[in-house]
C-alpha positions as CSV (number, residue, x, y, z in Angstrom):
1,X,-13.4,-29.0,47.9
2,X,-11.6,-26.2,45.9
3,X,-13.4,-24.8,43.3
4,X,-13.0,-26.2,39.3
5,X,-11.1,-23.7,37.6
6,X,-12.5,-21.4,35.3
7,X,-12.1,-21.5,31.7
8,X,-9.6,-18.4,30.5
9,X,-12.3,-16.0,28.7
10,X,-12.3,-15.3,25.5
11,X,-11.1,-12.3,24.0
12,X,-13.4,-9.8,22.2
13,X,-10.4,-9.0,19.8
14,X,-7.2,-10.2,18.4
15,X,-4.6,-8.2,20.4
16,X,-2.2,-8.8,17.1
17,X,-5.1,-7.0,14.9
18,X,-3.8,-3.1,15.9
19,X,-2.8,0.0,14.2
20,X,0.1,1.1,16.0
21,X,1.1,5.1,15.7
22,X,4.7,5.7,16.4
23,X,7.2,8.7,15.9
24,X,9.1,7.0,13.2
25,X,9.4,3.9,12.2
26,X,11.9,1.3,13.8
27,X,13.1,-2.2,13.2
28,X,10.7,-3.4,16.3
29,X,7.7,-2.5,14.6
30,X,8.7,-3.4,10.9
31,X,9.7,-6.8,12.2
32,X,6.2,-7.0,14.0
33,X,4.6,-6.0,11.1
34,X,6.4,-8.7,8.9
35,X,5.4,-10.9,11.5
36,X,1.7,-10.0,12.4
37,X,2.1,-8.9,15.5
38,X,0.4,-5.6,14.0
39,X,-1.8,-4.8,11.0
40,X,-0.5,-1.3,10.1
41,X,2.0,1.2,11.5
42,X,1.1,5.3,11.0
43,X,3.8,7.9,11.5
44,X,2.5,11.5,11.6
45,X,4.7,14.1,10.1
46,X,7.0,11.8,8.3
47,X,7.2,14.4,6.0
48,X,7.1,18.0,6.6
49,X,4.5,19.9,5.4
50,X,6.3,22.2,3.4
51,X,7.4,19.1,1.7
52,X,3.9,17.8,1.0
53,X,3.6,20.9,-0.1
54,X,6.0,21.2,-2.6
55,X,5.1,18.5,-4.3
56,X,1.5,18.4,-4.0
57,X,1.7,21.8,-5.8
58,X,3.7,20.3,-8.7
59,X,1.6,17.4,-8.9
60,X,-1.7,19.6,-8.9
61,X,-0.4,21.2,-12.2
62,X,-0.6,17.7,-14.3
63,X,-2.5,15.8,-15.6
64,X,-3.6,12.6,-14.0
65,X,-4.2,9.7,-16.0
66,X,-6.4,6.5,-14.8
67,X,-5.9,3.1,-14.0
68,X,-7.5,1.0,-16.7
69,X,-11.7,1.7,-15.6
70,X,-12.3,-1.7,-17.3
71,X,-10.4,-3.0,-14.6
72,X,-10.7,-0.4,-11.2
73,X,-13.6,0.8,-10.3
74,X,-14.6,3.4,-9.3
75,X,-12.2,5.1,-11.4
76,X,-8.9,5.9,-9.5
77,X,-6.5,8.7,-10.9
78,X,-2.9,8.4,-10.9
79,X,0.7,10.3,-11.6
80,X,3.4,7.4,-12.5
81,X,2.5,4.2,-13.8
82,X,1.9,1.0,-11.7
83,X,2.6,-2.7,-13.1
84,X,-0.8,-3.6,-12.5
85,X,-1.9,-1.5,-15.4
86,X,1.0,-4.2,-17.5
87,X,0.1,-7.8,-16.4
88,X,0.0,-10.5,-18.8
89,X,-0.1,-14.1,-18.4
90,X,0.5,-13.8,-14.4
91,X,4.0,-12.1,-15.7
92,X,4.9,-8.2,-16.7
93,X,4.0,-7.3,-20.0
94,X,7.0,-5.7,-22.1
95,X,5.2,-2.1,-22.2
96,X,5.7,-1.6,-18.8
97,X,9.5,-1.3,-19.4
98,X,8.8,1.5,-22.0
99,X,6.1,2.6,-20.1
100,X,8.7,3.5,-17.2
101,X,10.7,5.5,-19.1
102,X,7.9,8.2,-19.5
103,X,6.9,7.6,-15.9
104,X,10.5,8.5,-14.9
105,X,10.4,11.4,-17.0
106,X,7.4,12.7,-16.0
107,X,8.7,13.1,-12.3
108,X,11.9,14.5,-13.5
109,X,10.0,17.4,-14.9
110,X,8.1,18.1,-11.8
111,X,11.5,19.9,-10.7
112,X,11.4,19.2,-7.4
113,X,13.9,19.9,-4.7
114,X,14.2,16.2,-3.6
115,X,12.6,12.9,-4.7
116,X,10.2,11.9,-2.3
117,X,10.2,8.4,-2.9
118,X,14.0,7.9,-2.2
119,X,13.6,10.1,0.9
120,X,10.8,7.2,2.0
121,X,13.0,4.3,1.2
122,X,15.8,6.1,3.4
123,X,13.8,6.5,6.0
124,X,13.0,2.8,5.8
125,X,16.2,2.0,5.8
126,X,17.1,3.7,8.6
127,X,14.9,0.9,10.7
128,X,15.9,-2.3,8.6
129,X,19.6,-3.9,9.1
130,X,19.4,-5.3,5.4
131,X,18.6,-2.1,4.1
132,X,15.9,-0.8,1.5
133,X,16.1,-0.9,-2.5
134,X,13.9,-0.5,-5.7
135,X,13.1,-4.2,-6.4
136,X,14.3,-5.8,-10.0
137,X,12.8,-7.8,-12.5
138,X,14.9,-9.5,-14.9
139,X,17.6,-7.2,-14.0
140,X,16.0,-4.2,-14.7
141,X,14.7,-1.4,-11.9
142,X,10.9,-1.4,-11.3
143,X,9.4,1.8,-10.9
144,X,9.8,3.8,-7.5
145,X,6.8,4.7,-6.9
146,X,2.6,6.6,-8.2
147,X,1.0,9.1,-6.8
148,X,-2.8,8.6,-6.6
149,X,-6.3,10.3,-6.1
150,X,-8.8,7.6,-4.9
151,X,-11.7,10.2,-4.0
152,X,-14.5,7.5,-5.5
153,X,-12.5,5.3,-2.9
154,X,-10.9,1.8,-3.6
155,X,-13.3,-1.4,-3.3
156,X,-12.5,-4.2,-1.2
157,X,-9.4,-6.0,-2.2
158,X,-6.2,-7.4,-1.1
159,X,-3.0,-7.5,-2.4
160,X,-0.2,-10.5,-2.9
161,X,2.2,-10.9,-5.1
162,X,2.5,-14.4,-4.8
163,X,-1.4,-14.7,-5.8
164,X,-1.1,-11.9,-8.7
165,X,1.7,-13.4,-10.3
166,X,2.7,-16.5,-11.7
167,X,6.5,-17.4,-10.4
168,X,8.5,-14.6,-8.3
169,X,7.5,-11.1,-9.5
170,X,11.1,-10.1,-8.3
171,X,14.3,-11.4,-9.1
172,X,14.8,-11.9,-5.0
173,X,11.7,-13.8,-4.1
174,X,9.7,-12.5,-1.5
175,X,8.7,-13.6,2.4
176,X,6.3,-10.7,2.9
177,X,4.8,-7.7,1.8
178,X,3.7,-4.0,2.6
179,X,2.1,-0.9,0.8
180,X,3.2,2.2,2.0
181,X,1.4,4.9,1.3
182,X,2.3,8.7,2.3
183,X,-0.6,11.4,2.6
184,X,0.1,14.7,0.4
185,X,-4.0,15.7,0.6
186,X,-6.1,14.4,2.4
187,X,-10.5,15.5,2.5
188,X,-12.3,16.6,5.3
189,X,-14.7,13.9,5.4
190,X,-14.0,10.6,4.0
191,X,-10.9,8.8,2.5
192,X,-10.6,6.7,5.5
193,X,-8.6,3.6,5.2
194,X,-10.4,0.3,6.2
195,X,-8.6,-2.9,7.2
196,X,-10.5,-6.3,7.9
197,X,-8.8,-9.1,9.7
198,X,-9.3,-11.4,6.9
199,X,-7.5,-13.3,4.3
200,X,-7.7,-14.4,1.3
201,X,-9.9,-18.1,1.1
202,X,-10.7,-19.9,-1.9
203,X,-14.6,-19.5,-0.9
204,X,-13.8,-15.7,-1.4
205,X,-14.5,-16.0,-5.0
206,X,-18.3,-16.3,-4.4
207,X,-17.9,-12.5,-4.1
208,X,-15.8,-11.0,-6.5
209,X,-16.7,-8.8,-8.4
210,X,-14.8,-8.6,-11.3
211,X,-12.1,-11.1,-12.5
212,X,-9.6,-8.7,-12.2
213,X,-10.1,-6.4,-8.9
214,X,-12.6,-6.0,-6.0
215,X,-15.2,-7.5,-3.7
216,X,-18.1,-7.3,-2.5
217,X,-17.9,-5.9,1.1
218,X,-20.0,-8.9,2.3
219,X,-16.7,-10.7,2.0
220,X,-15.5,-9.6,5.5
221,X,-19.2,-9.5,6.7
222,X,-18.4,-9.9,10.9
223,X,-14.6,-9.5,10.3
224,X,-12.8,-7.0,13.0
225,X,-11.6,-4.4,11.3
226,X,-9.7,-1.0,12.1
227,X,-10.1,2.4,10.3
228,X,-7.9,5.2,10.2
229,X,-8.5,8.3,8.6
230,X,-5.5,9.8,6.8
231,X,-3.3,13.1,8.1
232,X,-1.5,15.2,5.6
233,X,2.5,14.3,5.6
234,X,1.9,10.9,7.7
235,X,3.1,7.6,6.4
236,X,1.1,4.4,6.8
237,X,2.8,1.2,6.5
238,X,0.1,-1.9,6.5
239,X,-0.6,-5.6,5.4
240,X,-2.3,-5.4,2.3
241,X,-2.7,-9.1,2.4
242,X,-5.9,-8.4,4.8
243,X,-8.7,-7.2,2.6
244,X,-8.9,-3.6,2.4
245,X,-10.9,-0.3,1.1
246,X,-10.3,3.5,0.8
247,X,-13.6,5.2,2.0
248,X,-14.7,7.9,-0.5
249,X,-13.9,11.2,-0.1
250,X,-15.8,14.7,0.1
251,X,-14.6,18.0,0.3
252,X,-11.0,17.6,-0.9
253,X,-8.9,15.7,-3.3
254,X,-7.2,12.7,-1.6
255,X,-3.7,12.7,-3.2
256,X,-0.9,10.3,-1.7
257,X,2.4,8.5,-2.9
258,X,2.8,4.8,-2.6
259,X,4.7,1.4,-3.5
260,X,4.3,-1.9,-2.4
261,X,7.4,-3.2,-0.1
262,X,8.5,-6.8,-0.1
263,X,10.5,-8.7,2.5
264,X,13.0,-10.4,0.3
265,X,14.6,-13.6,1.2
266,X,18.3,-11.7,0.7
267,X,17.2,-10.0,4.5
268,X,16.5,-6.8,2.1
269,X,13.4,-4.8,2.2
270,X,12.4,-4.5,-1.9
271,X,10.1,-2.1,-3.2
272,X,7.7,-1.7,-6.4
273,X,4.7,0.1,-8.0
């Protein structure tokens, strides 16, 4: 008598559940990330360091303001201002618009030889067929982009449009979503980025911590997760719908650009900050 056959076993790990580090990125692996087939993609040296360089030593000459502290904790400082600072009703509130203007300004006067942010979307672009552009709201440009210093770290938390906002925060509704983030300083210890293969779920709530941002980190309790520690002038592209935390740092400032990136139904990729 042949032998019953043997169950298949049971993997350890979700194969679709991986950082994946690749020269630069191409439409293969955005398209896998759209479609899960990875959690994150890292490319070292995405920009030079003489680049990060450049504007890291512009930035480090300004101020830095804060996200509101009633609302992100532990405090978190930022160059540019983000809409999350201007939500009201699950819409935009209208001092984000104004707020722009000065955001836009404020980059202009860092005098740099290039804008970093339209250098990112190019590069994006370069690996998506429907191209890359700064997302709209009621017909008017969001902003392109903040720089920010996390060093007490970011609490757990995801991040969804479609949850945060009431409607379509864009103009061209979205099928997915991003963050990109691009390292300008990173600390010798600490600042790690920590992704949990978990999403949102209405029992959740049990473990938020405020009714604005953050959880506590026995929301993922037994989740896989992966970590990656940041590299000056690499780009990291991940699913910020899985519940996520920035490590605190020590040593160093942490200092990187980002925007969130949508996947908009018009086959474009749309970003935002």
């Amino acid at each position: 008598m042949l032998p019953a056959p043997s169950a298949p076993p049971t993997p350890s790990h979700d194969p679709f559940f991986r950082a994946v580090t690749a020269p630069a990125f191409t439409h293969e692996l955005l398209a896998g990330l759209a479609a899960g087939r990875y959690a994150a993609v890292r490319v070292p040296g995405f920009l030079a360091r003489e680049r990060c360089a450049e504007v890291l030593g512009a930035l480090e000459a300004r101020p830095f303001d804060s996200y509101q502290q009633d609302r992100i904790d532990p405090p978190v400082m930022r160059f540019g201002v983000g809409v999350s600072d201007h939500m009201a009703d699950g819409g935009v509130a209208d001092g984000y618009w104004k707020a722009l203007e000065g955001h836009r300004e404020a980059w202009r006067g860092l005098g740099l030889s290039f804008d970093p942010f339209r250098t990112s979307r190019e590069a994006l672009a370069a690996a998506w067929p429907g191209g890359v552009a700064v997302g709209r709201r009621g017909g008017l440009e969001m902003g392109d982009g903040v720089a920010r210093e996390p060093n007490g770290g970011f609490q757990v938390h995801f991040d969804d449009a479609l949850r945060e906002y009431a409607g379509d925060l864009l103009d061209v509704p979205l099928i997915g979503q991003f963050a990109f983030n691009l390292y300008l300083s990173v600390p010798p210890e600490g600042g790690e980025t920590v992704i949990w293969r978990h999403r949102w779920q209405p029992e959740d709530e049990a473990h938020r911590l405020s009714a604005y941002y953050g959880y506590d980190e026995a929301v993922v309790r037994g989740a896989e997760s992966v970590e990656l520690a940041p590299q000056v002038g690499e780009a990291l592209l991940l699913d910020p719908r899985f519940f996520h935390a920035v490590r605190p740092s020590r040593g160093a400032r942490r200092i990187a650009l980002g925007f969130a990136v949508g996947v908009g139904t018009n086959g474009q990729l749309l970003t935002w900050a």
